[in-house]
C-alpha positions in Angstrom: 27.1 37.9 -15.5 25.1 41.2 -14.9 24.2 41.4 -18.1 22.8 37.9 -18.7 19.3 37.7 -19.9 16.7 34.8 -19.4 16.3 32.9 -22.5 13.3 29.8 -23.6 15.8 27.3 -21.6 15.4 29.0 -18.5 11.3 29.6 -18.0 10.7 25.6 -18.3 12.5 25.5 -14.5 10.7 28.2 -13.2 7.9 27.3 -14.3 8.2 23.7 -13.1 9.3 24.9 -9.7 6.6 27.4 -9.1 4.5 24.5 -10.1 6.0 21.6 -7.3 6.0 24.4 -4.8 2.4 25.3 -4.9 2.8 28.9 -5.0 1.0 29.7 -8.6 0.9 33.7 -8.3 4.4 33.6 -8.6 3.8 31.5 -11.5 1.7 33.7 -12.6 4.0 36.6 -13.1 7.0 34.2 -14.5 3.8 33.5 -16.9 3.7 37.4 -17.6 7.4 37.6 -19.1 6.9 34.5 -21.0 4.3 36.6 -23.4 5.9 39.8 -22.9 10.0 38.4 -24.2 8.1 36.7 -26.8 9.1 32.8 -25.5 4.7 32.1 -25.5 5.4 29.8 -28.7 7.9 27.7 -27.6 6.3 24.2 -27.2 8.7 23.1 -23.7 7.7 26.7 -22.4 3.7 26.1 -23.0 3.6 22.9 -21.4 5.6 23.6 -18.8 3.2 26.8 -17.8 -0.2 24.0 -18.3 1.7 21.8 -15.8 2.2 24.7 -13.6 -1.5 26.0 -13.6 -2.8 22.4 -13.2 -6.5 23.3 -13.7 -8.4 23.0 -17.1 -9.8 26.6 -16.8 -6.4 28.1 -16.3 -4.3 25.8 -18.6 -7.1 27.0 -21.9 -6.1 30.6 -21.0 -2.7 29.6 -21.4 -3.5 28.1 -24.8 -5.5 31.4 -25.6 -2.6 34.1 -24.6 0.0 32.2 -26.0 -1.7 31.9 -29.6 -2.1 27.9 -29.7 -5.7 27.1 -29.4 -6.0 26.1 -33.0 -2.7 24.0 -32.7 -3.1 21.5 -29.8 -0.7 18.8 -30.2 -0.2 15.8 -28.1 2.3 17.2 -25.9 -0.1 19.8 -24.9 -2.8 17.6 -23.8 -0.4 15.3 -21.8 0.5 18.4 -20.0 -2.8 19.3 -18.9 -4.3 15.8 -17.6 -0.2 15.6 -15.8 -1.0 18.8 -13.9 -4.2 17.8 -13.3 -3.3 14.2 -11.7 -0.2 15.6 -10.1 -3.2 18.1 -7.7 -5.1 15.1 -7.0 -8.0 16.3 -9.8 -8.0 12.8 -11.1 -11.5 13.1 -12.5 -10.7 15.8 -14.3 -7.8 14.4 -15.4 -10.0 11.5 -16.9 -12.6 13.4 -18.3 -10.1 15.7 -20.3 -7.9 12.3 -21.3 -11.3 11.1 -23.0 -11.6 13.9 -25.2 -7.8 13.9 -26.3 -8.1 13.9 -30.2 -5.2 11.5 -30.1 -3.0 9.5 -27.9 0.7 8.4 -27.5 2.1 6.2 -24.5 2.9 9.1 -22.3 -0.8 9.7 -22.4 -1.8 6.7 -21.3 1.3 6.6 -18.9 0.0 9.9 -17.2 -3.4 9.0 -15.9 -2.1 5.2 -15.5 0.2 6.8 -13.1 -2.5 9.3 -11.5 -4.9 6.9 -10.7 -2.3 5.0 -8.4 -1.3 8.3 -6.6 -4.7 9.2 -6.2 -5.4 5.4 -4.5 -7.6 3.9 -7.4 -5.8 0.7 -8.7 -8.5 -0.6 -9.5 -9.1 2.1 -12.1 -5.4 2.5 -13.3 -5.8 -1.7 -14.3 -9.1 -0.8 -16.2 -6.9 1.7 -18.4 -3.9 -0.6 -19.0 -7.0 -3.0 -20.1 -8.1 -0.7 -22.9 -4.6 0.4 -23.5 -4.2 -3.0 -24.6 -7.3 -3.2 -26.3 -6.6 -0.3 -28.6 -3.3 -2.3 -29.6 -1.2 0.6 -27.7 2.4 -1.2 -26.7 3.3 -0.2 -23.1 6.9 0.8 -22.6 9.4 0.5 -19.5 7.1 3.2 -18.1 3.8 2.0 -17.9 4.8 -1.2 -17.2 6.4 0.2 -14.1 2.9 2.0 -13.2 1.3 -0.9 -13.7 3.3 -3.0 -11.7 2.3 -1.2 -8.9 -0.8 -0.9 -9.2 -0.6 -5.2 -9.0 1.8 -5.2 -6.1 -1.5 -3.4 -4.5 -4.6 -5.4 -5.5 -3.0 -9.1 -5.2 -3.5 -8.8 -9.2 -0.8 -11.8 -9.9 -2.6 -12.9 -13.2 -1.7 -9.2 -14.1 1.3 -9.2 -13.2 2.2 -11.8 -14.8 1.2 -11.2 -17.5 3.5 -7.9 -17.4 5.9 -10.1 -17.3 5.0 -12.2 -20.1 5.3 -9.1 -22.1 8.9 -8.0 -20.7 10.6 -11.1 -22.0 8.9 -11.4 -25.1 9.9 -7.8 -25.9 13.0 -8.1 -24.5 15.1 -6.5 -27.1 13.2 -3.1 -27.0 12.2 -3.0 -23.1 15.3 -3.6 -21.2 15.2 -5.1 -17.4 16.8 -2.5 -16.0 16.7 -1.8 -12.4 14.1 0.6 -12.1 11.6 -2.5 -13.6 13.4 -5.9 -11.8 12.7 -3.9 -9.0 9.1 -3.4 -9.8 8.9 -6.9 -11.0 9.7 -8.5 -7.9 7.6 -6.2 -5.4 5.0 -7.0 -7.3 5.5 -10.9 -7.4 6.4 -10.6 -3.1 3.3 -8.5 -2.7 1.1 -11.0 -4.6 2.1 -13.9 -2.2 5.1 -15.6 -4.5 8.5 -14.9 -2.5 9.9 -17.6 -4.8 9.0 -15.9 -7.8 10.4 -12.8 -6.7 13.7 -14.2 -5.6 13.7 -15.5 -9.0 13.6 -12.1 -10.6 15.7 -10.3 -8.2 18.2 -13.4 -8.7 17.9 -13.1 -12.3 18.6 -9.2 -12.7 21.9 -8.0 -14.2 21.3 -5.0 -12.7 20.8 -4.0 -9.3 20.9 -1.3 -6.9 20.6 0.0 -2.9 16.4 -0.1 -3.7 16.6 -3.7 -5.6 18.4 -5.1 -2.3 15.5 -3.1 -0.1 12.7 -4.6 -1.6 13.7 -7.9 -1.6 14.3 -7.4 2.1 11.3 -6.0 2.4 9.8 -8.8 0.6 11.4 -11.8 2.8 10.1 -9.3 6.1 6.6 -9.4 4.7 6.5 -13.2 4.4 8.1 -13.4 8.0 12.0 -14.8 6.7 13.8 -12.8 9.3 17.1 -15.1 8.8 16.9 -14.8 5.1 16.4 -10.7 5.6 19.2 -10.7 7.7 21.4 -12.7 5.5 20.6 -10.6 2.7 21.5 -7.4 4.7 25.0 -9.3 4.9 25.0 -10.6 1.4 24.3 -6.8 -0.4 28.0 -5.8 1.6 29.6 -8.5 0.3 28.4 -7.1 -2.7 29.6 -4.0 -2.4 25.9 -2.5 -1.9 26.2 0.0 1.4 23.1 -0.2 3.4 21.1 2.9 4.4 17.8 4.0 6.2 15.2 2.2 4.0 17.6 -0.9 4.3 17.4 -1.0 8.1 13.4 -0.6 8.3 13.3 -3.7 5.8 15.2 -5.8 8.1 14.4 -4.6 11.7 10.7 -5.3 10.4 11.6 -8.8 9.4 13.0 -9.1 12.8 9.5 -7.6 14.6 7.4 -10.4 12.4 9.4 -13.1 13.9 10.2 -12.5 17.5 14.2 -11.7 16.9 14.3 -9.3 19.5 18.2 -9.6 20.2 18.9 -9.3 16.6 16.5 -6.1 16.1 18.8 -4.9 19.7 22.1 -5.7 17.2 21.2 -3.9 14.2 19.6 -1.0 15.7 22.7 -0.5 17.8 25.1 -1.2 14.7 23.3 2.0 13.0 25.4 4.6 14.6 28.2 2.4 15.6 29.0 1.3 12.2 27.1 2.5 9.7 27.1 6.5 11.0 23.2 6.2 10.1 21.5 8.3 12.4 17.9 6.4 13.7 15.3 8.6 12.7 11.4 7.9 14.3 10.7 5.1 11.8 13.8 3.2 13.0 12.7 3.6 16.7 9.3 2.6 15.6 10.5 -0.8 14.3 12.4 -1.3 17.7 9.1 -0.7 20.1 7.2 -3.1 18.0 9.3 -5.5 17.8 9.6 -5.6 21.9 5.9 -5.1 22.2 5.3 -8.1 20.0 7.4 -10.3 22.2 5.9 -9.0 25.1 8.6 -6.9 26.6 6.1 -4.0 27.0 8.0 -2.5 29.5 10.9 -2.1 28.0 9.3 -0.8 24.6 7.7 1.9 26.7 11.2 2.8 28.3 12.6 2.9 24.6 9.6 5.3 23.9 10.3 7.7 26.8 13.9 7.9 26.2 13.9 8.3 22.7 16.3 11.6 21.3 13.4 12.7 19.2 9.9 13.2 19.6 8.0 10.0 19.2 5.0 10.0 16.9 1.8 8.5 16.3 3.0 5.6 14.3 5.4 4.8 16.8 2.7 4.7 19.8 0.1 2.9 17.8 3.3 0.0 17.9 3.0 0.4 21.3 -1.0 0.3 21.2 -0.9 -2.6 19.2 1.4 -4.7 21.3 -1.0 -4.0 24.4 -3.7 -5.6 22.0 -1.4 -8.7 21.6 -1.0 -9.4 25.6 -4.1 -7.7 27.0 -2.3 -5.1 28.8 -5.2 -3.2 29.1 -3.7 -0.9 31.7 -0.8 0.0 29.5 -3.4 0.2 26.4 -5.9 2.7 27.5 -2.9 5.3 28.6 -1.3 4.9 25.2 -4.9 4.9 23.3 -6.2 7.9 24.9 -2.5 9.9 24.3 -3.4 8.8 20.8 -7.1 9.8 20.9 -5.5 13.4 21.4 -3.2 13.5 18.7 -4.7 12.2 16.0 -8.4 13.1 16.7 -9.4 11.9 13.5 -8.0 8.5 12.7 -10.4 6.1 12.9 -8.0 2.9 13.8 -6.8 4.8 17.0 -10.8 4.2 18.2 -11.0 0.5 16.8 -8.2 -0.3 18.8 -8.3 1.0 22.1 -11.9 -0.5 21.4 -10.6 -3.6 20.9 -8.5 -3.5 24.1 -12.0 -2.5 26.0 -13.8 -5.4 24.6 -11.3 -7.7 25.1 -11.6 -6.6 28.9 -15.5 -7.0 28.3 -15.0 -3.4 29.4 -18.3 -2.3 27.6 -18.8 0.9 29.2 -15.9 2.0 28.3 -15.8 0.8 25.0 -19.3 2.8 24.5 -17.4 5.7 25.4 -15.1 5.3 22.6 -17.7 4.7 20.3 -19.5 8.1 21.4 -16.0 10.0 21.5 -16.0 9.2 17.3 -19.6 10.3 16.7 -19.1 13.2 18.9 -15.9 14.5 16.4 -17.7 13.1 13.3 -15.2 10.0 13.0 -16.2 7.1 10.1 -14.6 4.2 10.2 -12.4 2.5 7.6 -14.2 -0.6 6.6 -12.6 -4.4 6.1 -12.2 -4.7 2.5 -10.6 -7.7 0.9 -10.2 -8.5 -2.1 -9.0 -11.3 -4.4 -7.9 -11.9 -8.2 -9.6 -14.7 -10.4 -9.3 -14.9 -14.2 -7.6 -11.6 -14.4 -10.2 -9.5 -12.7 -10.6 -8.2 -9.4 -13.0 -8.6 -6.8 -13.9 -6.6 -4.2 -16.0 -7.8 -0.4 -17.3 -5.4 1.9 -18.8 -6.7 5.7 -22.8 -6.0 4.8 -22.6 -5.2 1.1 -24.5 -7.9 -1.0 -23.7 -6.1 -4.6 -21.9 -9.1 -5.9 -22.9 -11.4 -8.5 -22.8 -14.3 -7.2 -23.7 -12.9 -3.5 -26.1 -15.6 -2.8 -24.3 -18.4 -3.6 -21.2 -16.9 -1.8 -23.5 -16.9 1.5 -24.4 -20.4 0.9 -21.2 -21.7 0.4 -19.6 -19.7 3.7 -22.8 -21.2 6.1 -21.8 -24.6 5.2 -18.5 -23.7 5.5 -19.1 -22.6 9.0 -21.4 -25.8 10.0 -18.0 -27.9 8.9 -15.6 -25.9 10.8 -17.9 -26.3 13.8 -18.2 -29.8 13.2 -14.4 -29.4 13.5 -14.6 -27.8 17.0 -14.4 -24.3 15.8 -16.0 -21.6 18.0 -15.9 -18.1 17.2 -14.1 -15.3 19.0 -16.4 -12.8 20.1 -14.1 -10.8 22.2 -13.3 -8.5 19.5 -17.2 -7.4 17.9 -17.0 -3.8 19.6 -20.7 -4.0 20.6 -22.4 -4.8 23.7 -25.1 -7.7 22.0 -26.0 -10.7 22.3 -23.4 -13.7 21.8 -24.9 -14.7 18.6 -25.6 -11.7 17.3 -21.7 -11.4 17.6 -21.1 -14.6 16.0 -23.1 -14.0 13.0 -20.8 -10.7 12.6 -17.8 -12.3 12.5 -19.3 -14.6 10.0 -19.6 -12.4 7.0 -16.1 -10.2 7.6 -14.9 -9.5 4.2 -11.6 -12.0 4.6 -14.5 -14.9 4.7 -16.7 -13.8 2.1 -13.7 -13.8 -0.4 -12.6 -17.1 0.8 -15.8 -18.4 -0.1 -15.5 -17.1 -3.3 -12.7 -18.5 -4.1 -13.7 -21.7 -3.2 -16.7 -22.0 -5.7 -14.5 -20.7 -8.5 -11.5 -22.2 -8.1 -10.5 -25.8 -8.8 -9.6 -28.1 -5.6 -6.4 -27.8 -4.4 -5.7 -24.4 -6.0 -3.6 -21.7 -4.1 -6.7 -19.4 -3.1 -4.7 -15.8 -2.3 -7.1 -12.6 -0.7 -5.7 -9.0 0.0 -7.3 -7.3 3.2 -6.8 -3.2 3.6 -7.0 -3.9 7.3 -5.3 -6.3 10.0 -6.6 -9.5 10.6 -8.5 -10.3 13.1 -8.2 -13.3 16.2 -11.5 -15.0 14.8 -10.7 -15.1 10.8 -6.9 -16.3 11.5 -8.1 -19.2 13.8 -11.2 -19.9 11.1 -8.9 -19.8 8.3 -6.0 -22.4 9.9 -9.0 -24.2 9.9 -10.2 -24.1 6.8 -6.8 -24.7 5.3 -6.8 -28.1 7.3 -10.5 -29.4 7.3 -10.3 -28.2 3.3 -7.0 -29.1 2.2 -6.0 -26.0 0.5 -3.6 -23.5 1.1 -4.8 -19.7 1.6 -2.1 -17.0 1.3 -3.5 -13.7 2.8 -1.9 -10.7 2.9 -3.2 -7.7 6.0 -2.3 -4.2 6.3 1.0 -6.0 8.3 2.1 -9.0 6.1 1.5 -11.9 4.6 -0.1 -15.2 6.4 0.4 -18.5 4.4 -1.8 -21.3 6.1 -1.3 -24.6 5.4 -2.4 -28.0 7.1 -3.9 -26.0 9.7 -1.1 -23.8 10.7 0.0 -20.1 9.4 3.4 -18.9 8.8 2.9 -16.5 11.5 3.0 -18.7 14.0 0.6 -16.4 16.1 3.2 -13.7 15.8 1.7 -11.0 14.1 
């Protein structure tokens, strides 16, 4: 074995590992033996090394020491836009995917796939929409990527489209699944459970992540029983639940109330499983008491937790005092949470929330200074919503849309109706100390609204209007929009950065519990 000598089979590995583990001058010198044992024209070996570099400076002098400047081939290229995307230099990894002579699938599949790591789905649906304009057939792949991306925006018209595509071409793309599984994220994320029971009903093949997404799926939409009995049904099935399972369906049980269940699984972990709880677990415990309003004993679960809690797990806590006004409780956990994560700009917007609720708008002026003082921007509401396969985009205060003016018009009358109606806004979350209306007009144009209103001037009556918000919902829009789904007779499926709300003859599938 002392005599074994590294061969073209073996710098592919090294190079790849010096690649994922960020430490390139170690690269570099693997680099160095590659030219000097001669292994600089092997084609797995030169792409391997461009992956590694991940920069276009670096990656041409690869091409140049290795002798292969005048012979790009595909394979090449793919690797220098992959190592590119894979560092988060998406841009680059566009600009140089432009200028690629020629294409095959894994190109397209590459910056598909960077563009949704990198958080621009948008952009990654743009590319699948020339892909299929330059007659380029997406495989298992890309249809995966794509998927995704959907399961993100709301983009149901895309996705199903996607799978449109999957049956016709069902004897060269098989459902394995990798892509069932895909399928019916993507349909539960869009706001059709029953579609993506369908699917996952449908698949011949399924595994431990099938079973946890469709969990997932039913804990999104609220169905704690049905995530429950699922958990059951995948055993009976021979499937053995493990960590990802048990966030699915102590989640479901947090979005509904079922406290004493939540208390059964979480205990059943150890007990019967042999699945250690790790933070996340304990995380879903404390929000599911905080949401029911056993505060107290969340915060005991909290202190007497075997690891060290972190932010994620307060900001349950945090969030539960915004529920029930504990506004002593709140400002203890928010400014613990001020001090460990300095910069996120939620921590503020809630403790502020608490504050305002209070009407304590001293102190919620001190927030507000605390965030310029460390440079803090907040996240703004963003919601978007999917109409004739494209995607469109609201922003609170941006007026960049087309159809802006008319979108205004229809949300004032909107307004005078729901007023009619009895509806009076909730001021007690505008995190400003102004005037009452000035504070009702704000609440007005929050993003959730303004795509509402969009979708009612270009959607037929009756129509299934469905929005996607990056952030939580807040008190005024949910009562507005029960409204709206009563005084309008239409159904409005929204989906928040903490599930889904379907409201229907002036009701939500909530309940109020979210």
């Amino acid at each position: 074995m002392n005599d074994a000598k590294p061969n073209k089979f073996t710098y592919p590995t090294l190079l790849k590992a010096c690649g994922d583990g960020g430490i390139v001058a170690e690269g570099k010198q693997v680099h160095c033996h590659v030219v000097k044992l001669g292994f600089a024209g092997d084609g797995h070996v030169k792409s391997a090394g461009i992956r590694m570099y991940g920069d276009v400076g670096s990656a041409e002098e690869v091409f140049d020491e290795m002798g292969e400047r005048g012979r790009r081939n595909v394979g090449s290229w793919n690797a220098m836009v992959s190592g590119l995307a894979r560092r988060g230099k998406i841009e680059d990894a566009r600009n140089l995917f432009d200028e690629m002579p020629d294409r095959d699938e894994i190109s397209w599949s590459v910056v598909i796939d960077g563009y949704i790591k990198s958080g621009f789905y948008k952009e990654a649906l743009e590319v699948f929409n020339t892909m299929q304009s330059e007659r380029i057939r997406p495989g298992k792949f890309v249809l995966t990527s794509v998927l995704a991306a959907c399961a993100h925006l709301g983009a149901l018209d895309h996705g199903r489209w996607v799978h449109a595509y999957v049956r016709r071409k069902k004897k060269s793309i098989v459902m394995d699944a990798v892509l069932g599984t895909a399928l019916l994220d993507m349909y539960a994320k869009c706001g059709r459970l029953d579609m993506a029971w369908e699917v996952f009903e449908s698949m011949k093949e399924k595994e431990v992540f099938s079973w946890n997404a469709m969990i997932k799926g039913l804990a999104m939409h609220g169905r704690a029983d049905d995530a429950v009995e699922l958990f059951f049904e995948m055993q009976r099935r021979k499937f053995r639940p493990n960590g990802i399972t048990f966030i699915g369906v102590l989640n479901a049980c947090a979005h509904s109330g079922a406290v004493e269940q939540a208390l059964k699984l979480f205990n059943s972990m150890e007990n019967v499983y042999n699945i250690e709880p790790e933070v996340e677990h304990y995380g879903c415990l404390v929000d599911c008491l905080g949401r029911s309003g056993r505060l107290e004993e969340a915060e005991e679960l909290v202190n007497s937790m075997p690891i060290e809690p972190n932010p994620a797990v307060y900001g349950s806590l945090l969030g539960a005092c915004r529920i029930h006004g504990n506004a002593e409780l709140g400002e203890r956990i928010g400014r613990l949470l001020l001090e460990l994560e300095p910069n996120n700009s939620g921590r503020y917007a809630l403790l502020s929330n608490i504050y305002a609720k209070a009407e304590r708008w001293d102190d919620v002026a001190e927030v507000r200074k605390l965030m310029k003082e460390r440079g803090v921007k907040t996240n703004p509401g963003s919601s978007m919503i999917e109409l004739g396969g494209c995607v469109h985009e609201f922003k609170m205060g941006e007026g960049c849309h087309p159809k802006m003016k008319e979108i205004y018009s229809t949300l004032k009358v909107m307004i005078e109706r729901l007023e009619m109606e009895g509806y009076v806004p909730n001021t007690s979350q505008v995190l400003f100390n102004i005037e009452e209306e000035e504070k009702e007009t704000a609440l007005q144009y929050h993003s959730e609204k303004l795509a509402i209103a969009f979708g009612f001037i270009s959607t037929k009556p009756g129509e299934t209007i469905r929005v996607v918000k990056n952030l939580r919902v807040c008190d005024d829009c949910h009562s507005a929009i029960k409204l709206i789904s009563r005084v309008y007779g239409r159904e409005i499926a929204l989906r928040d950065r903490v599930r889904y709300h379907h409201f229907r003859d002036g009701t939500c599938s909530c309940k109020d519990f979210w």
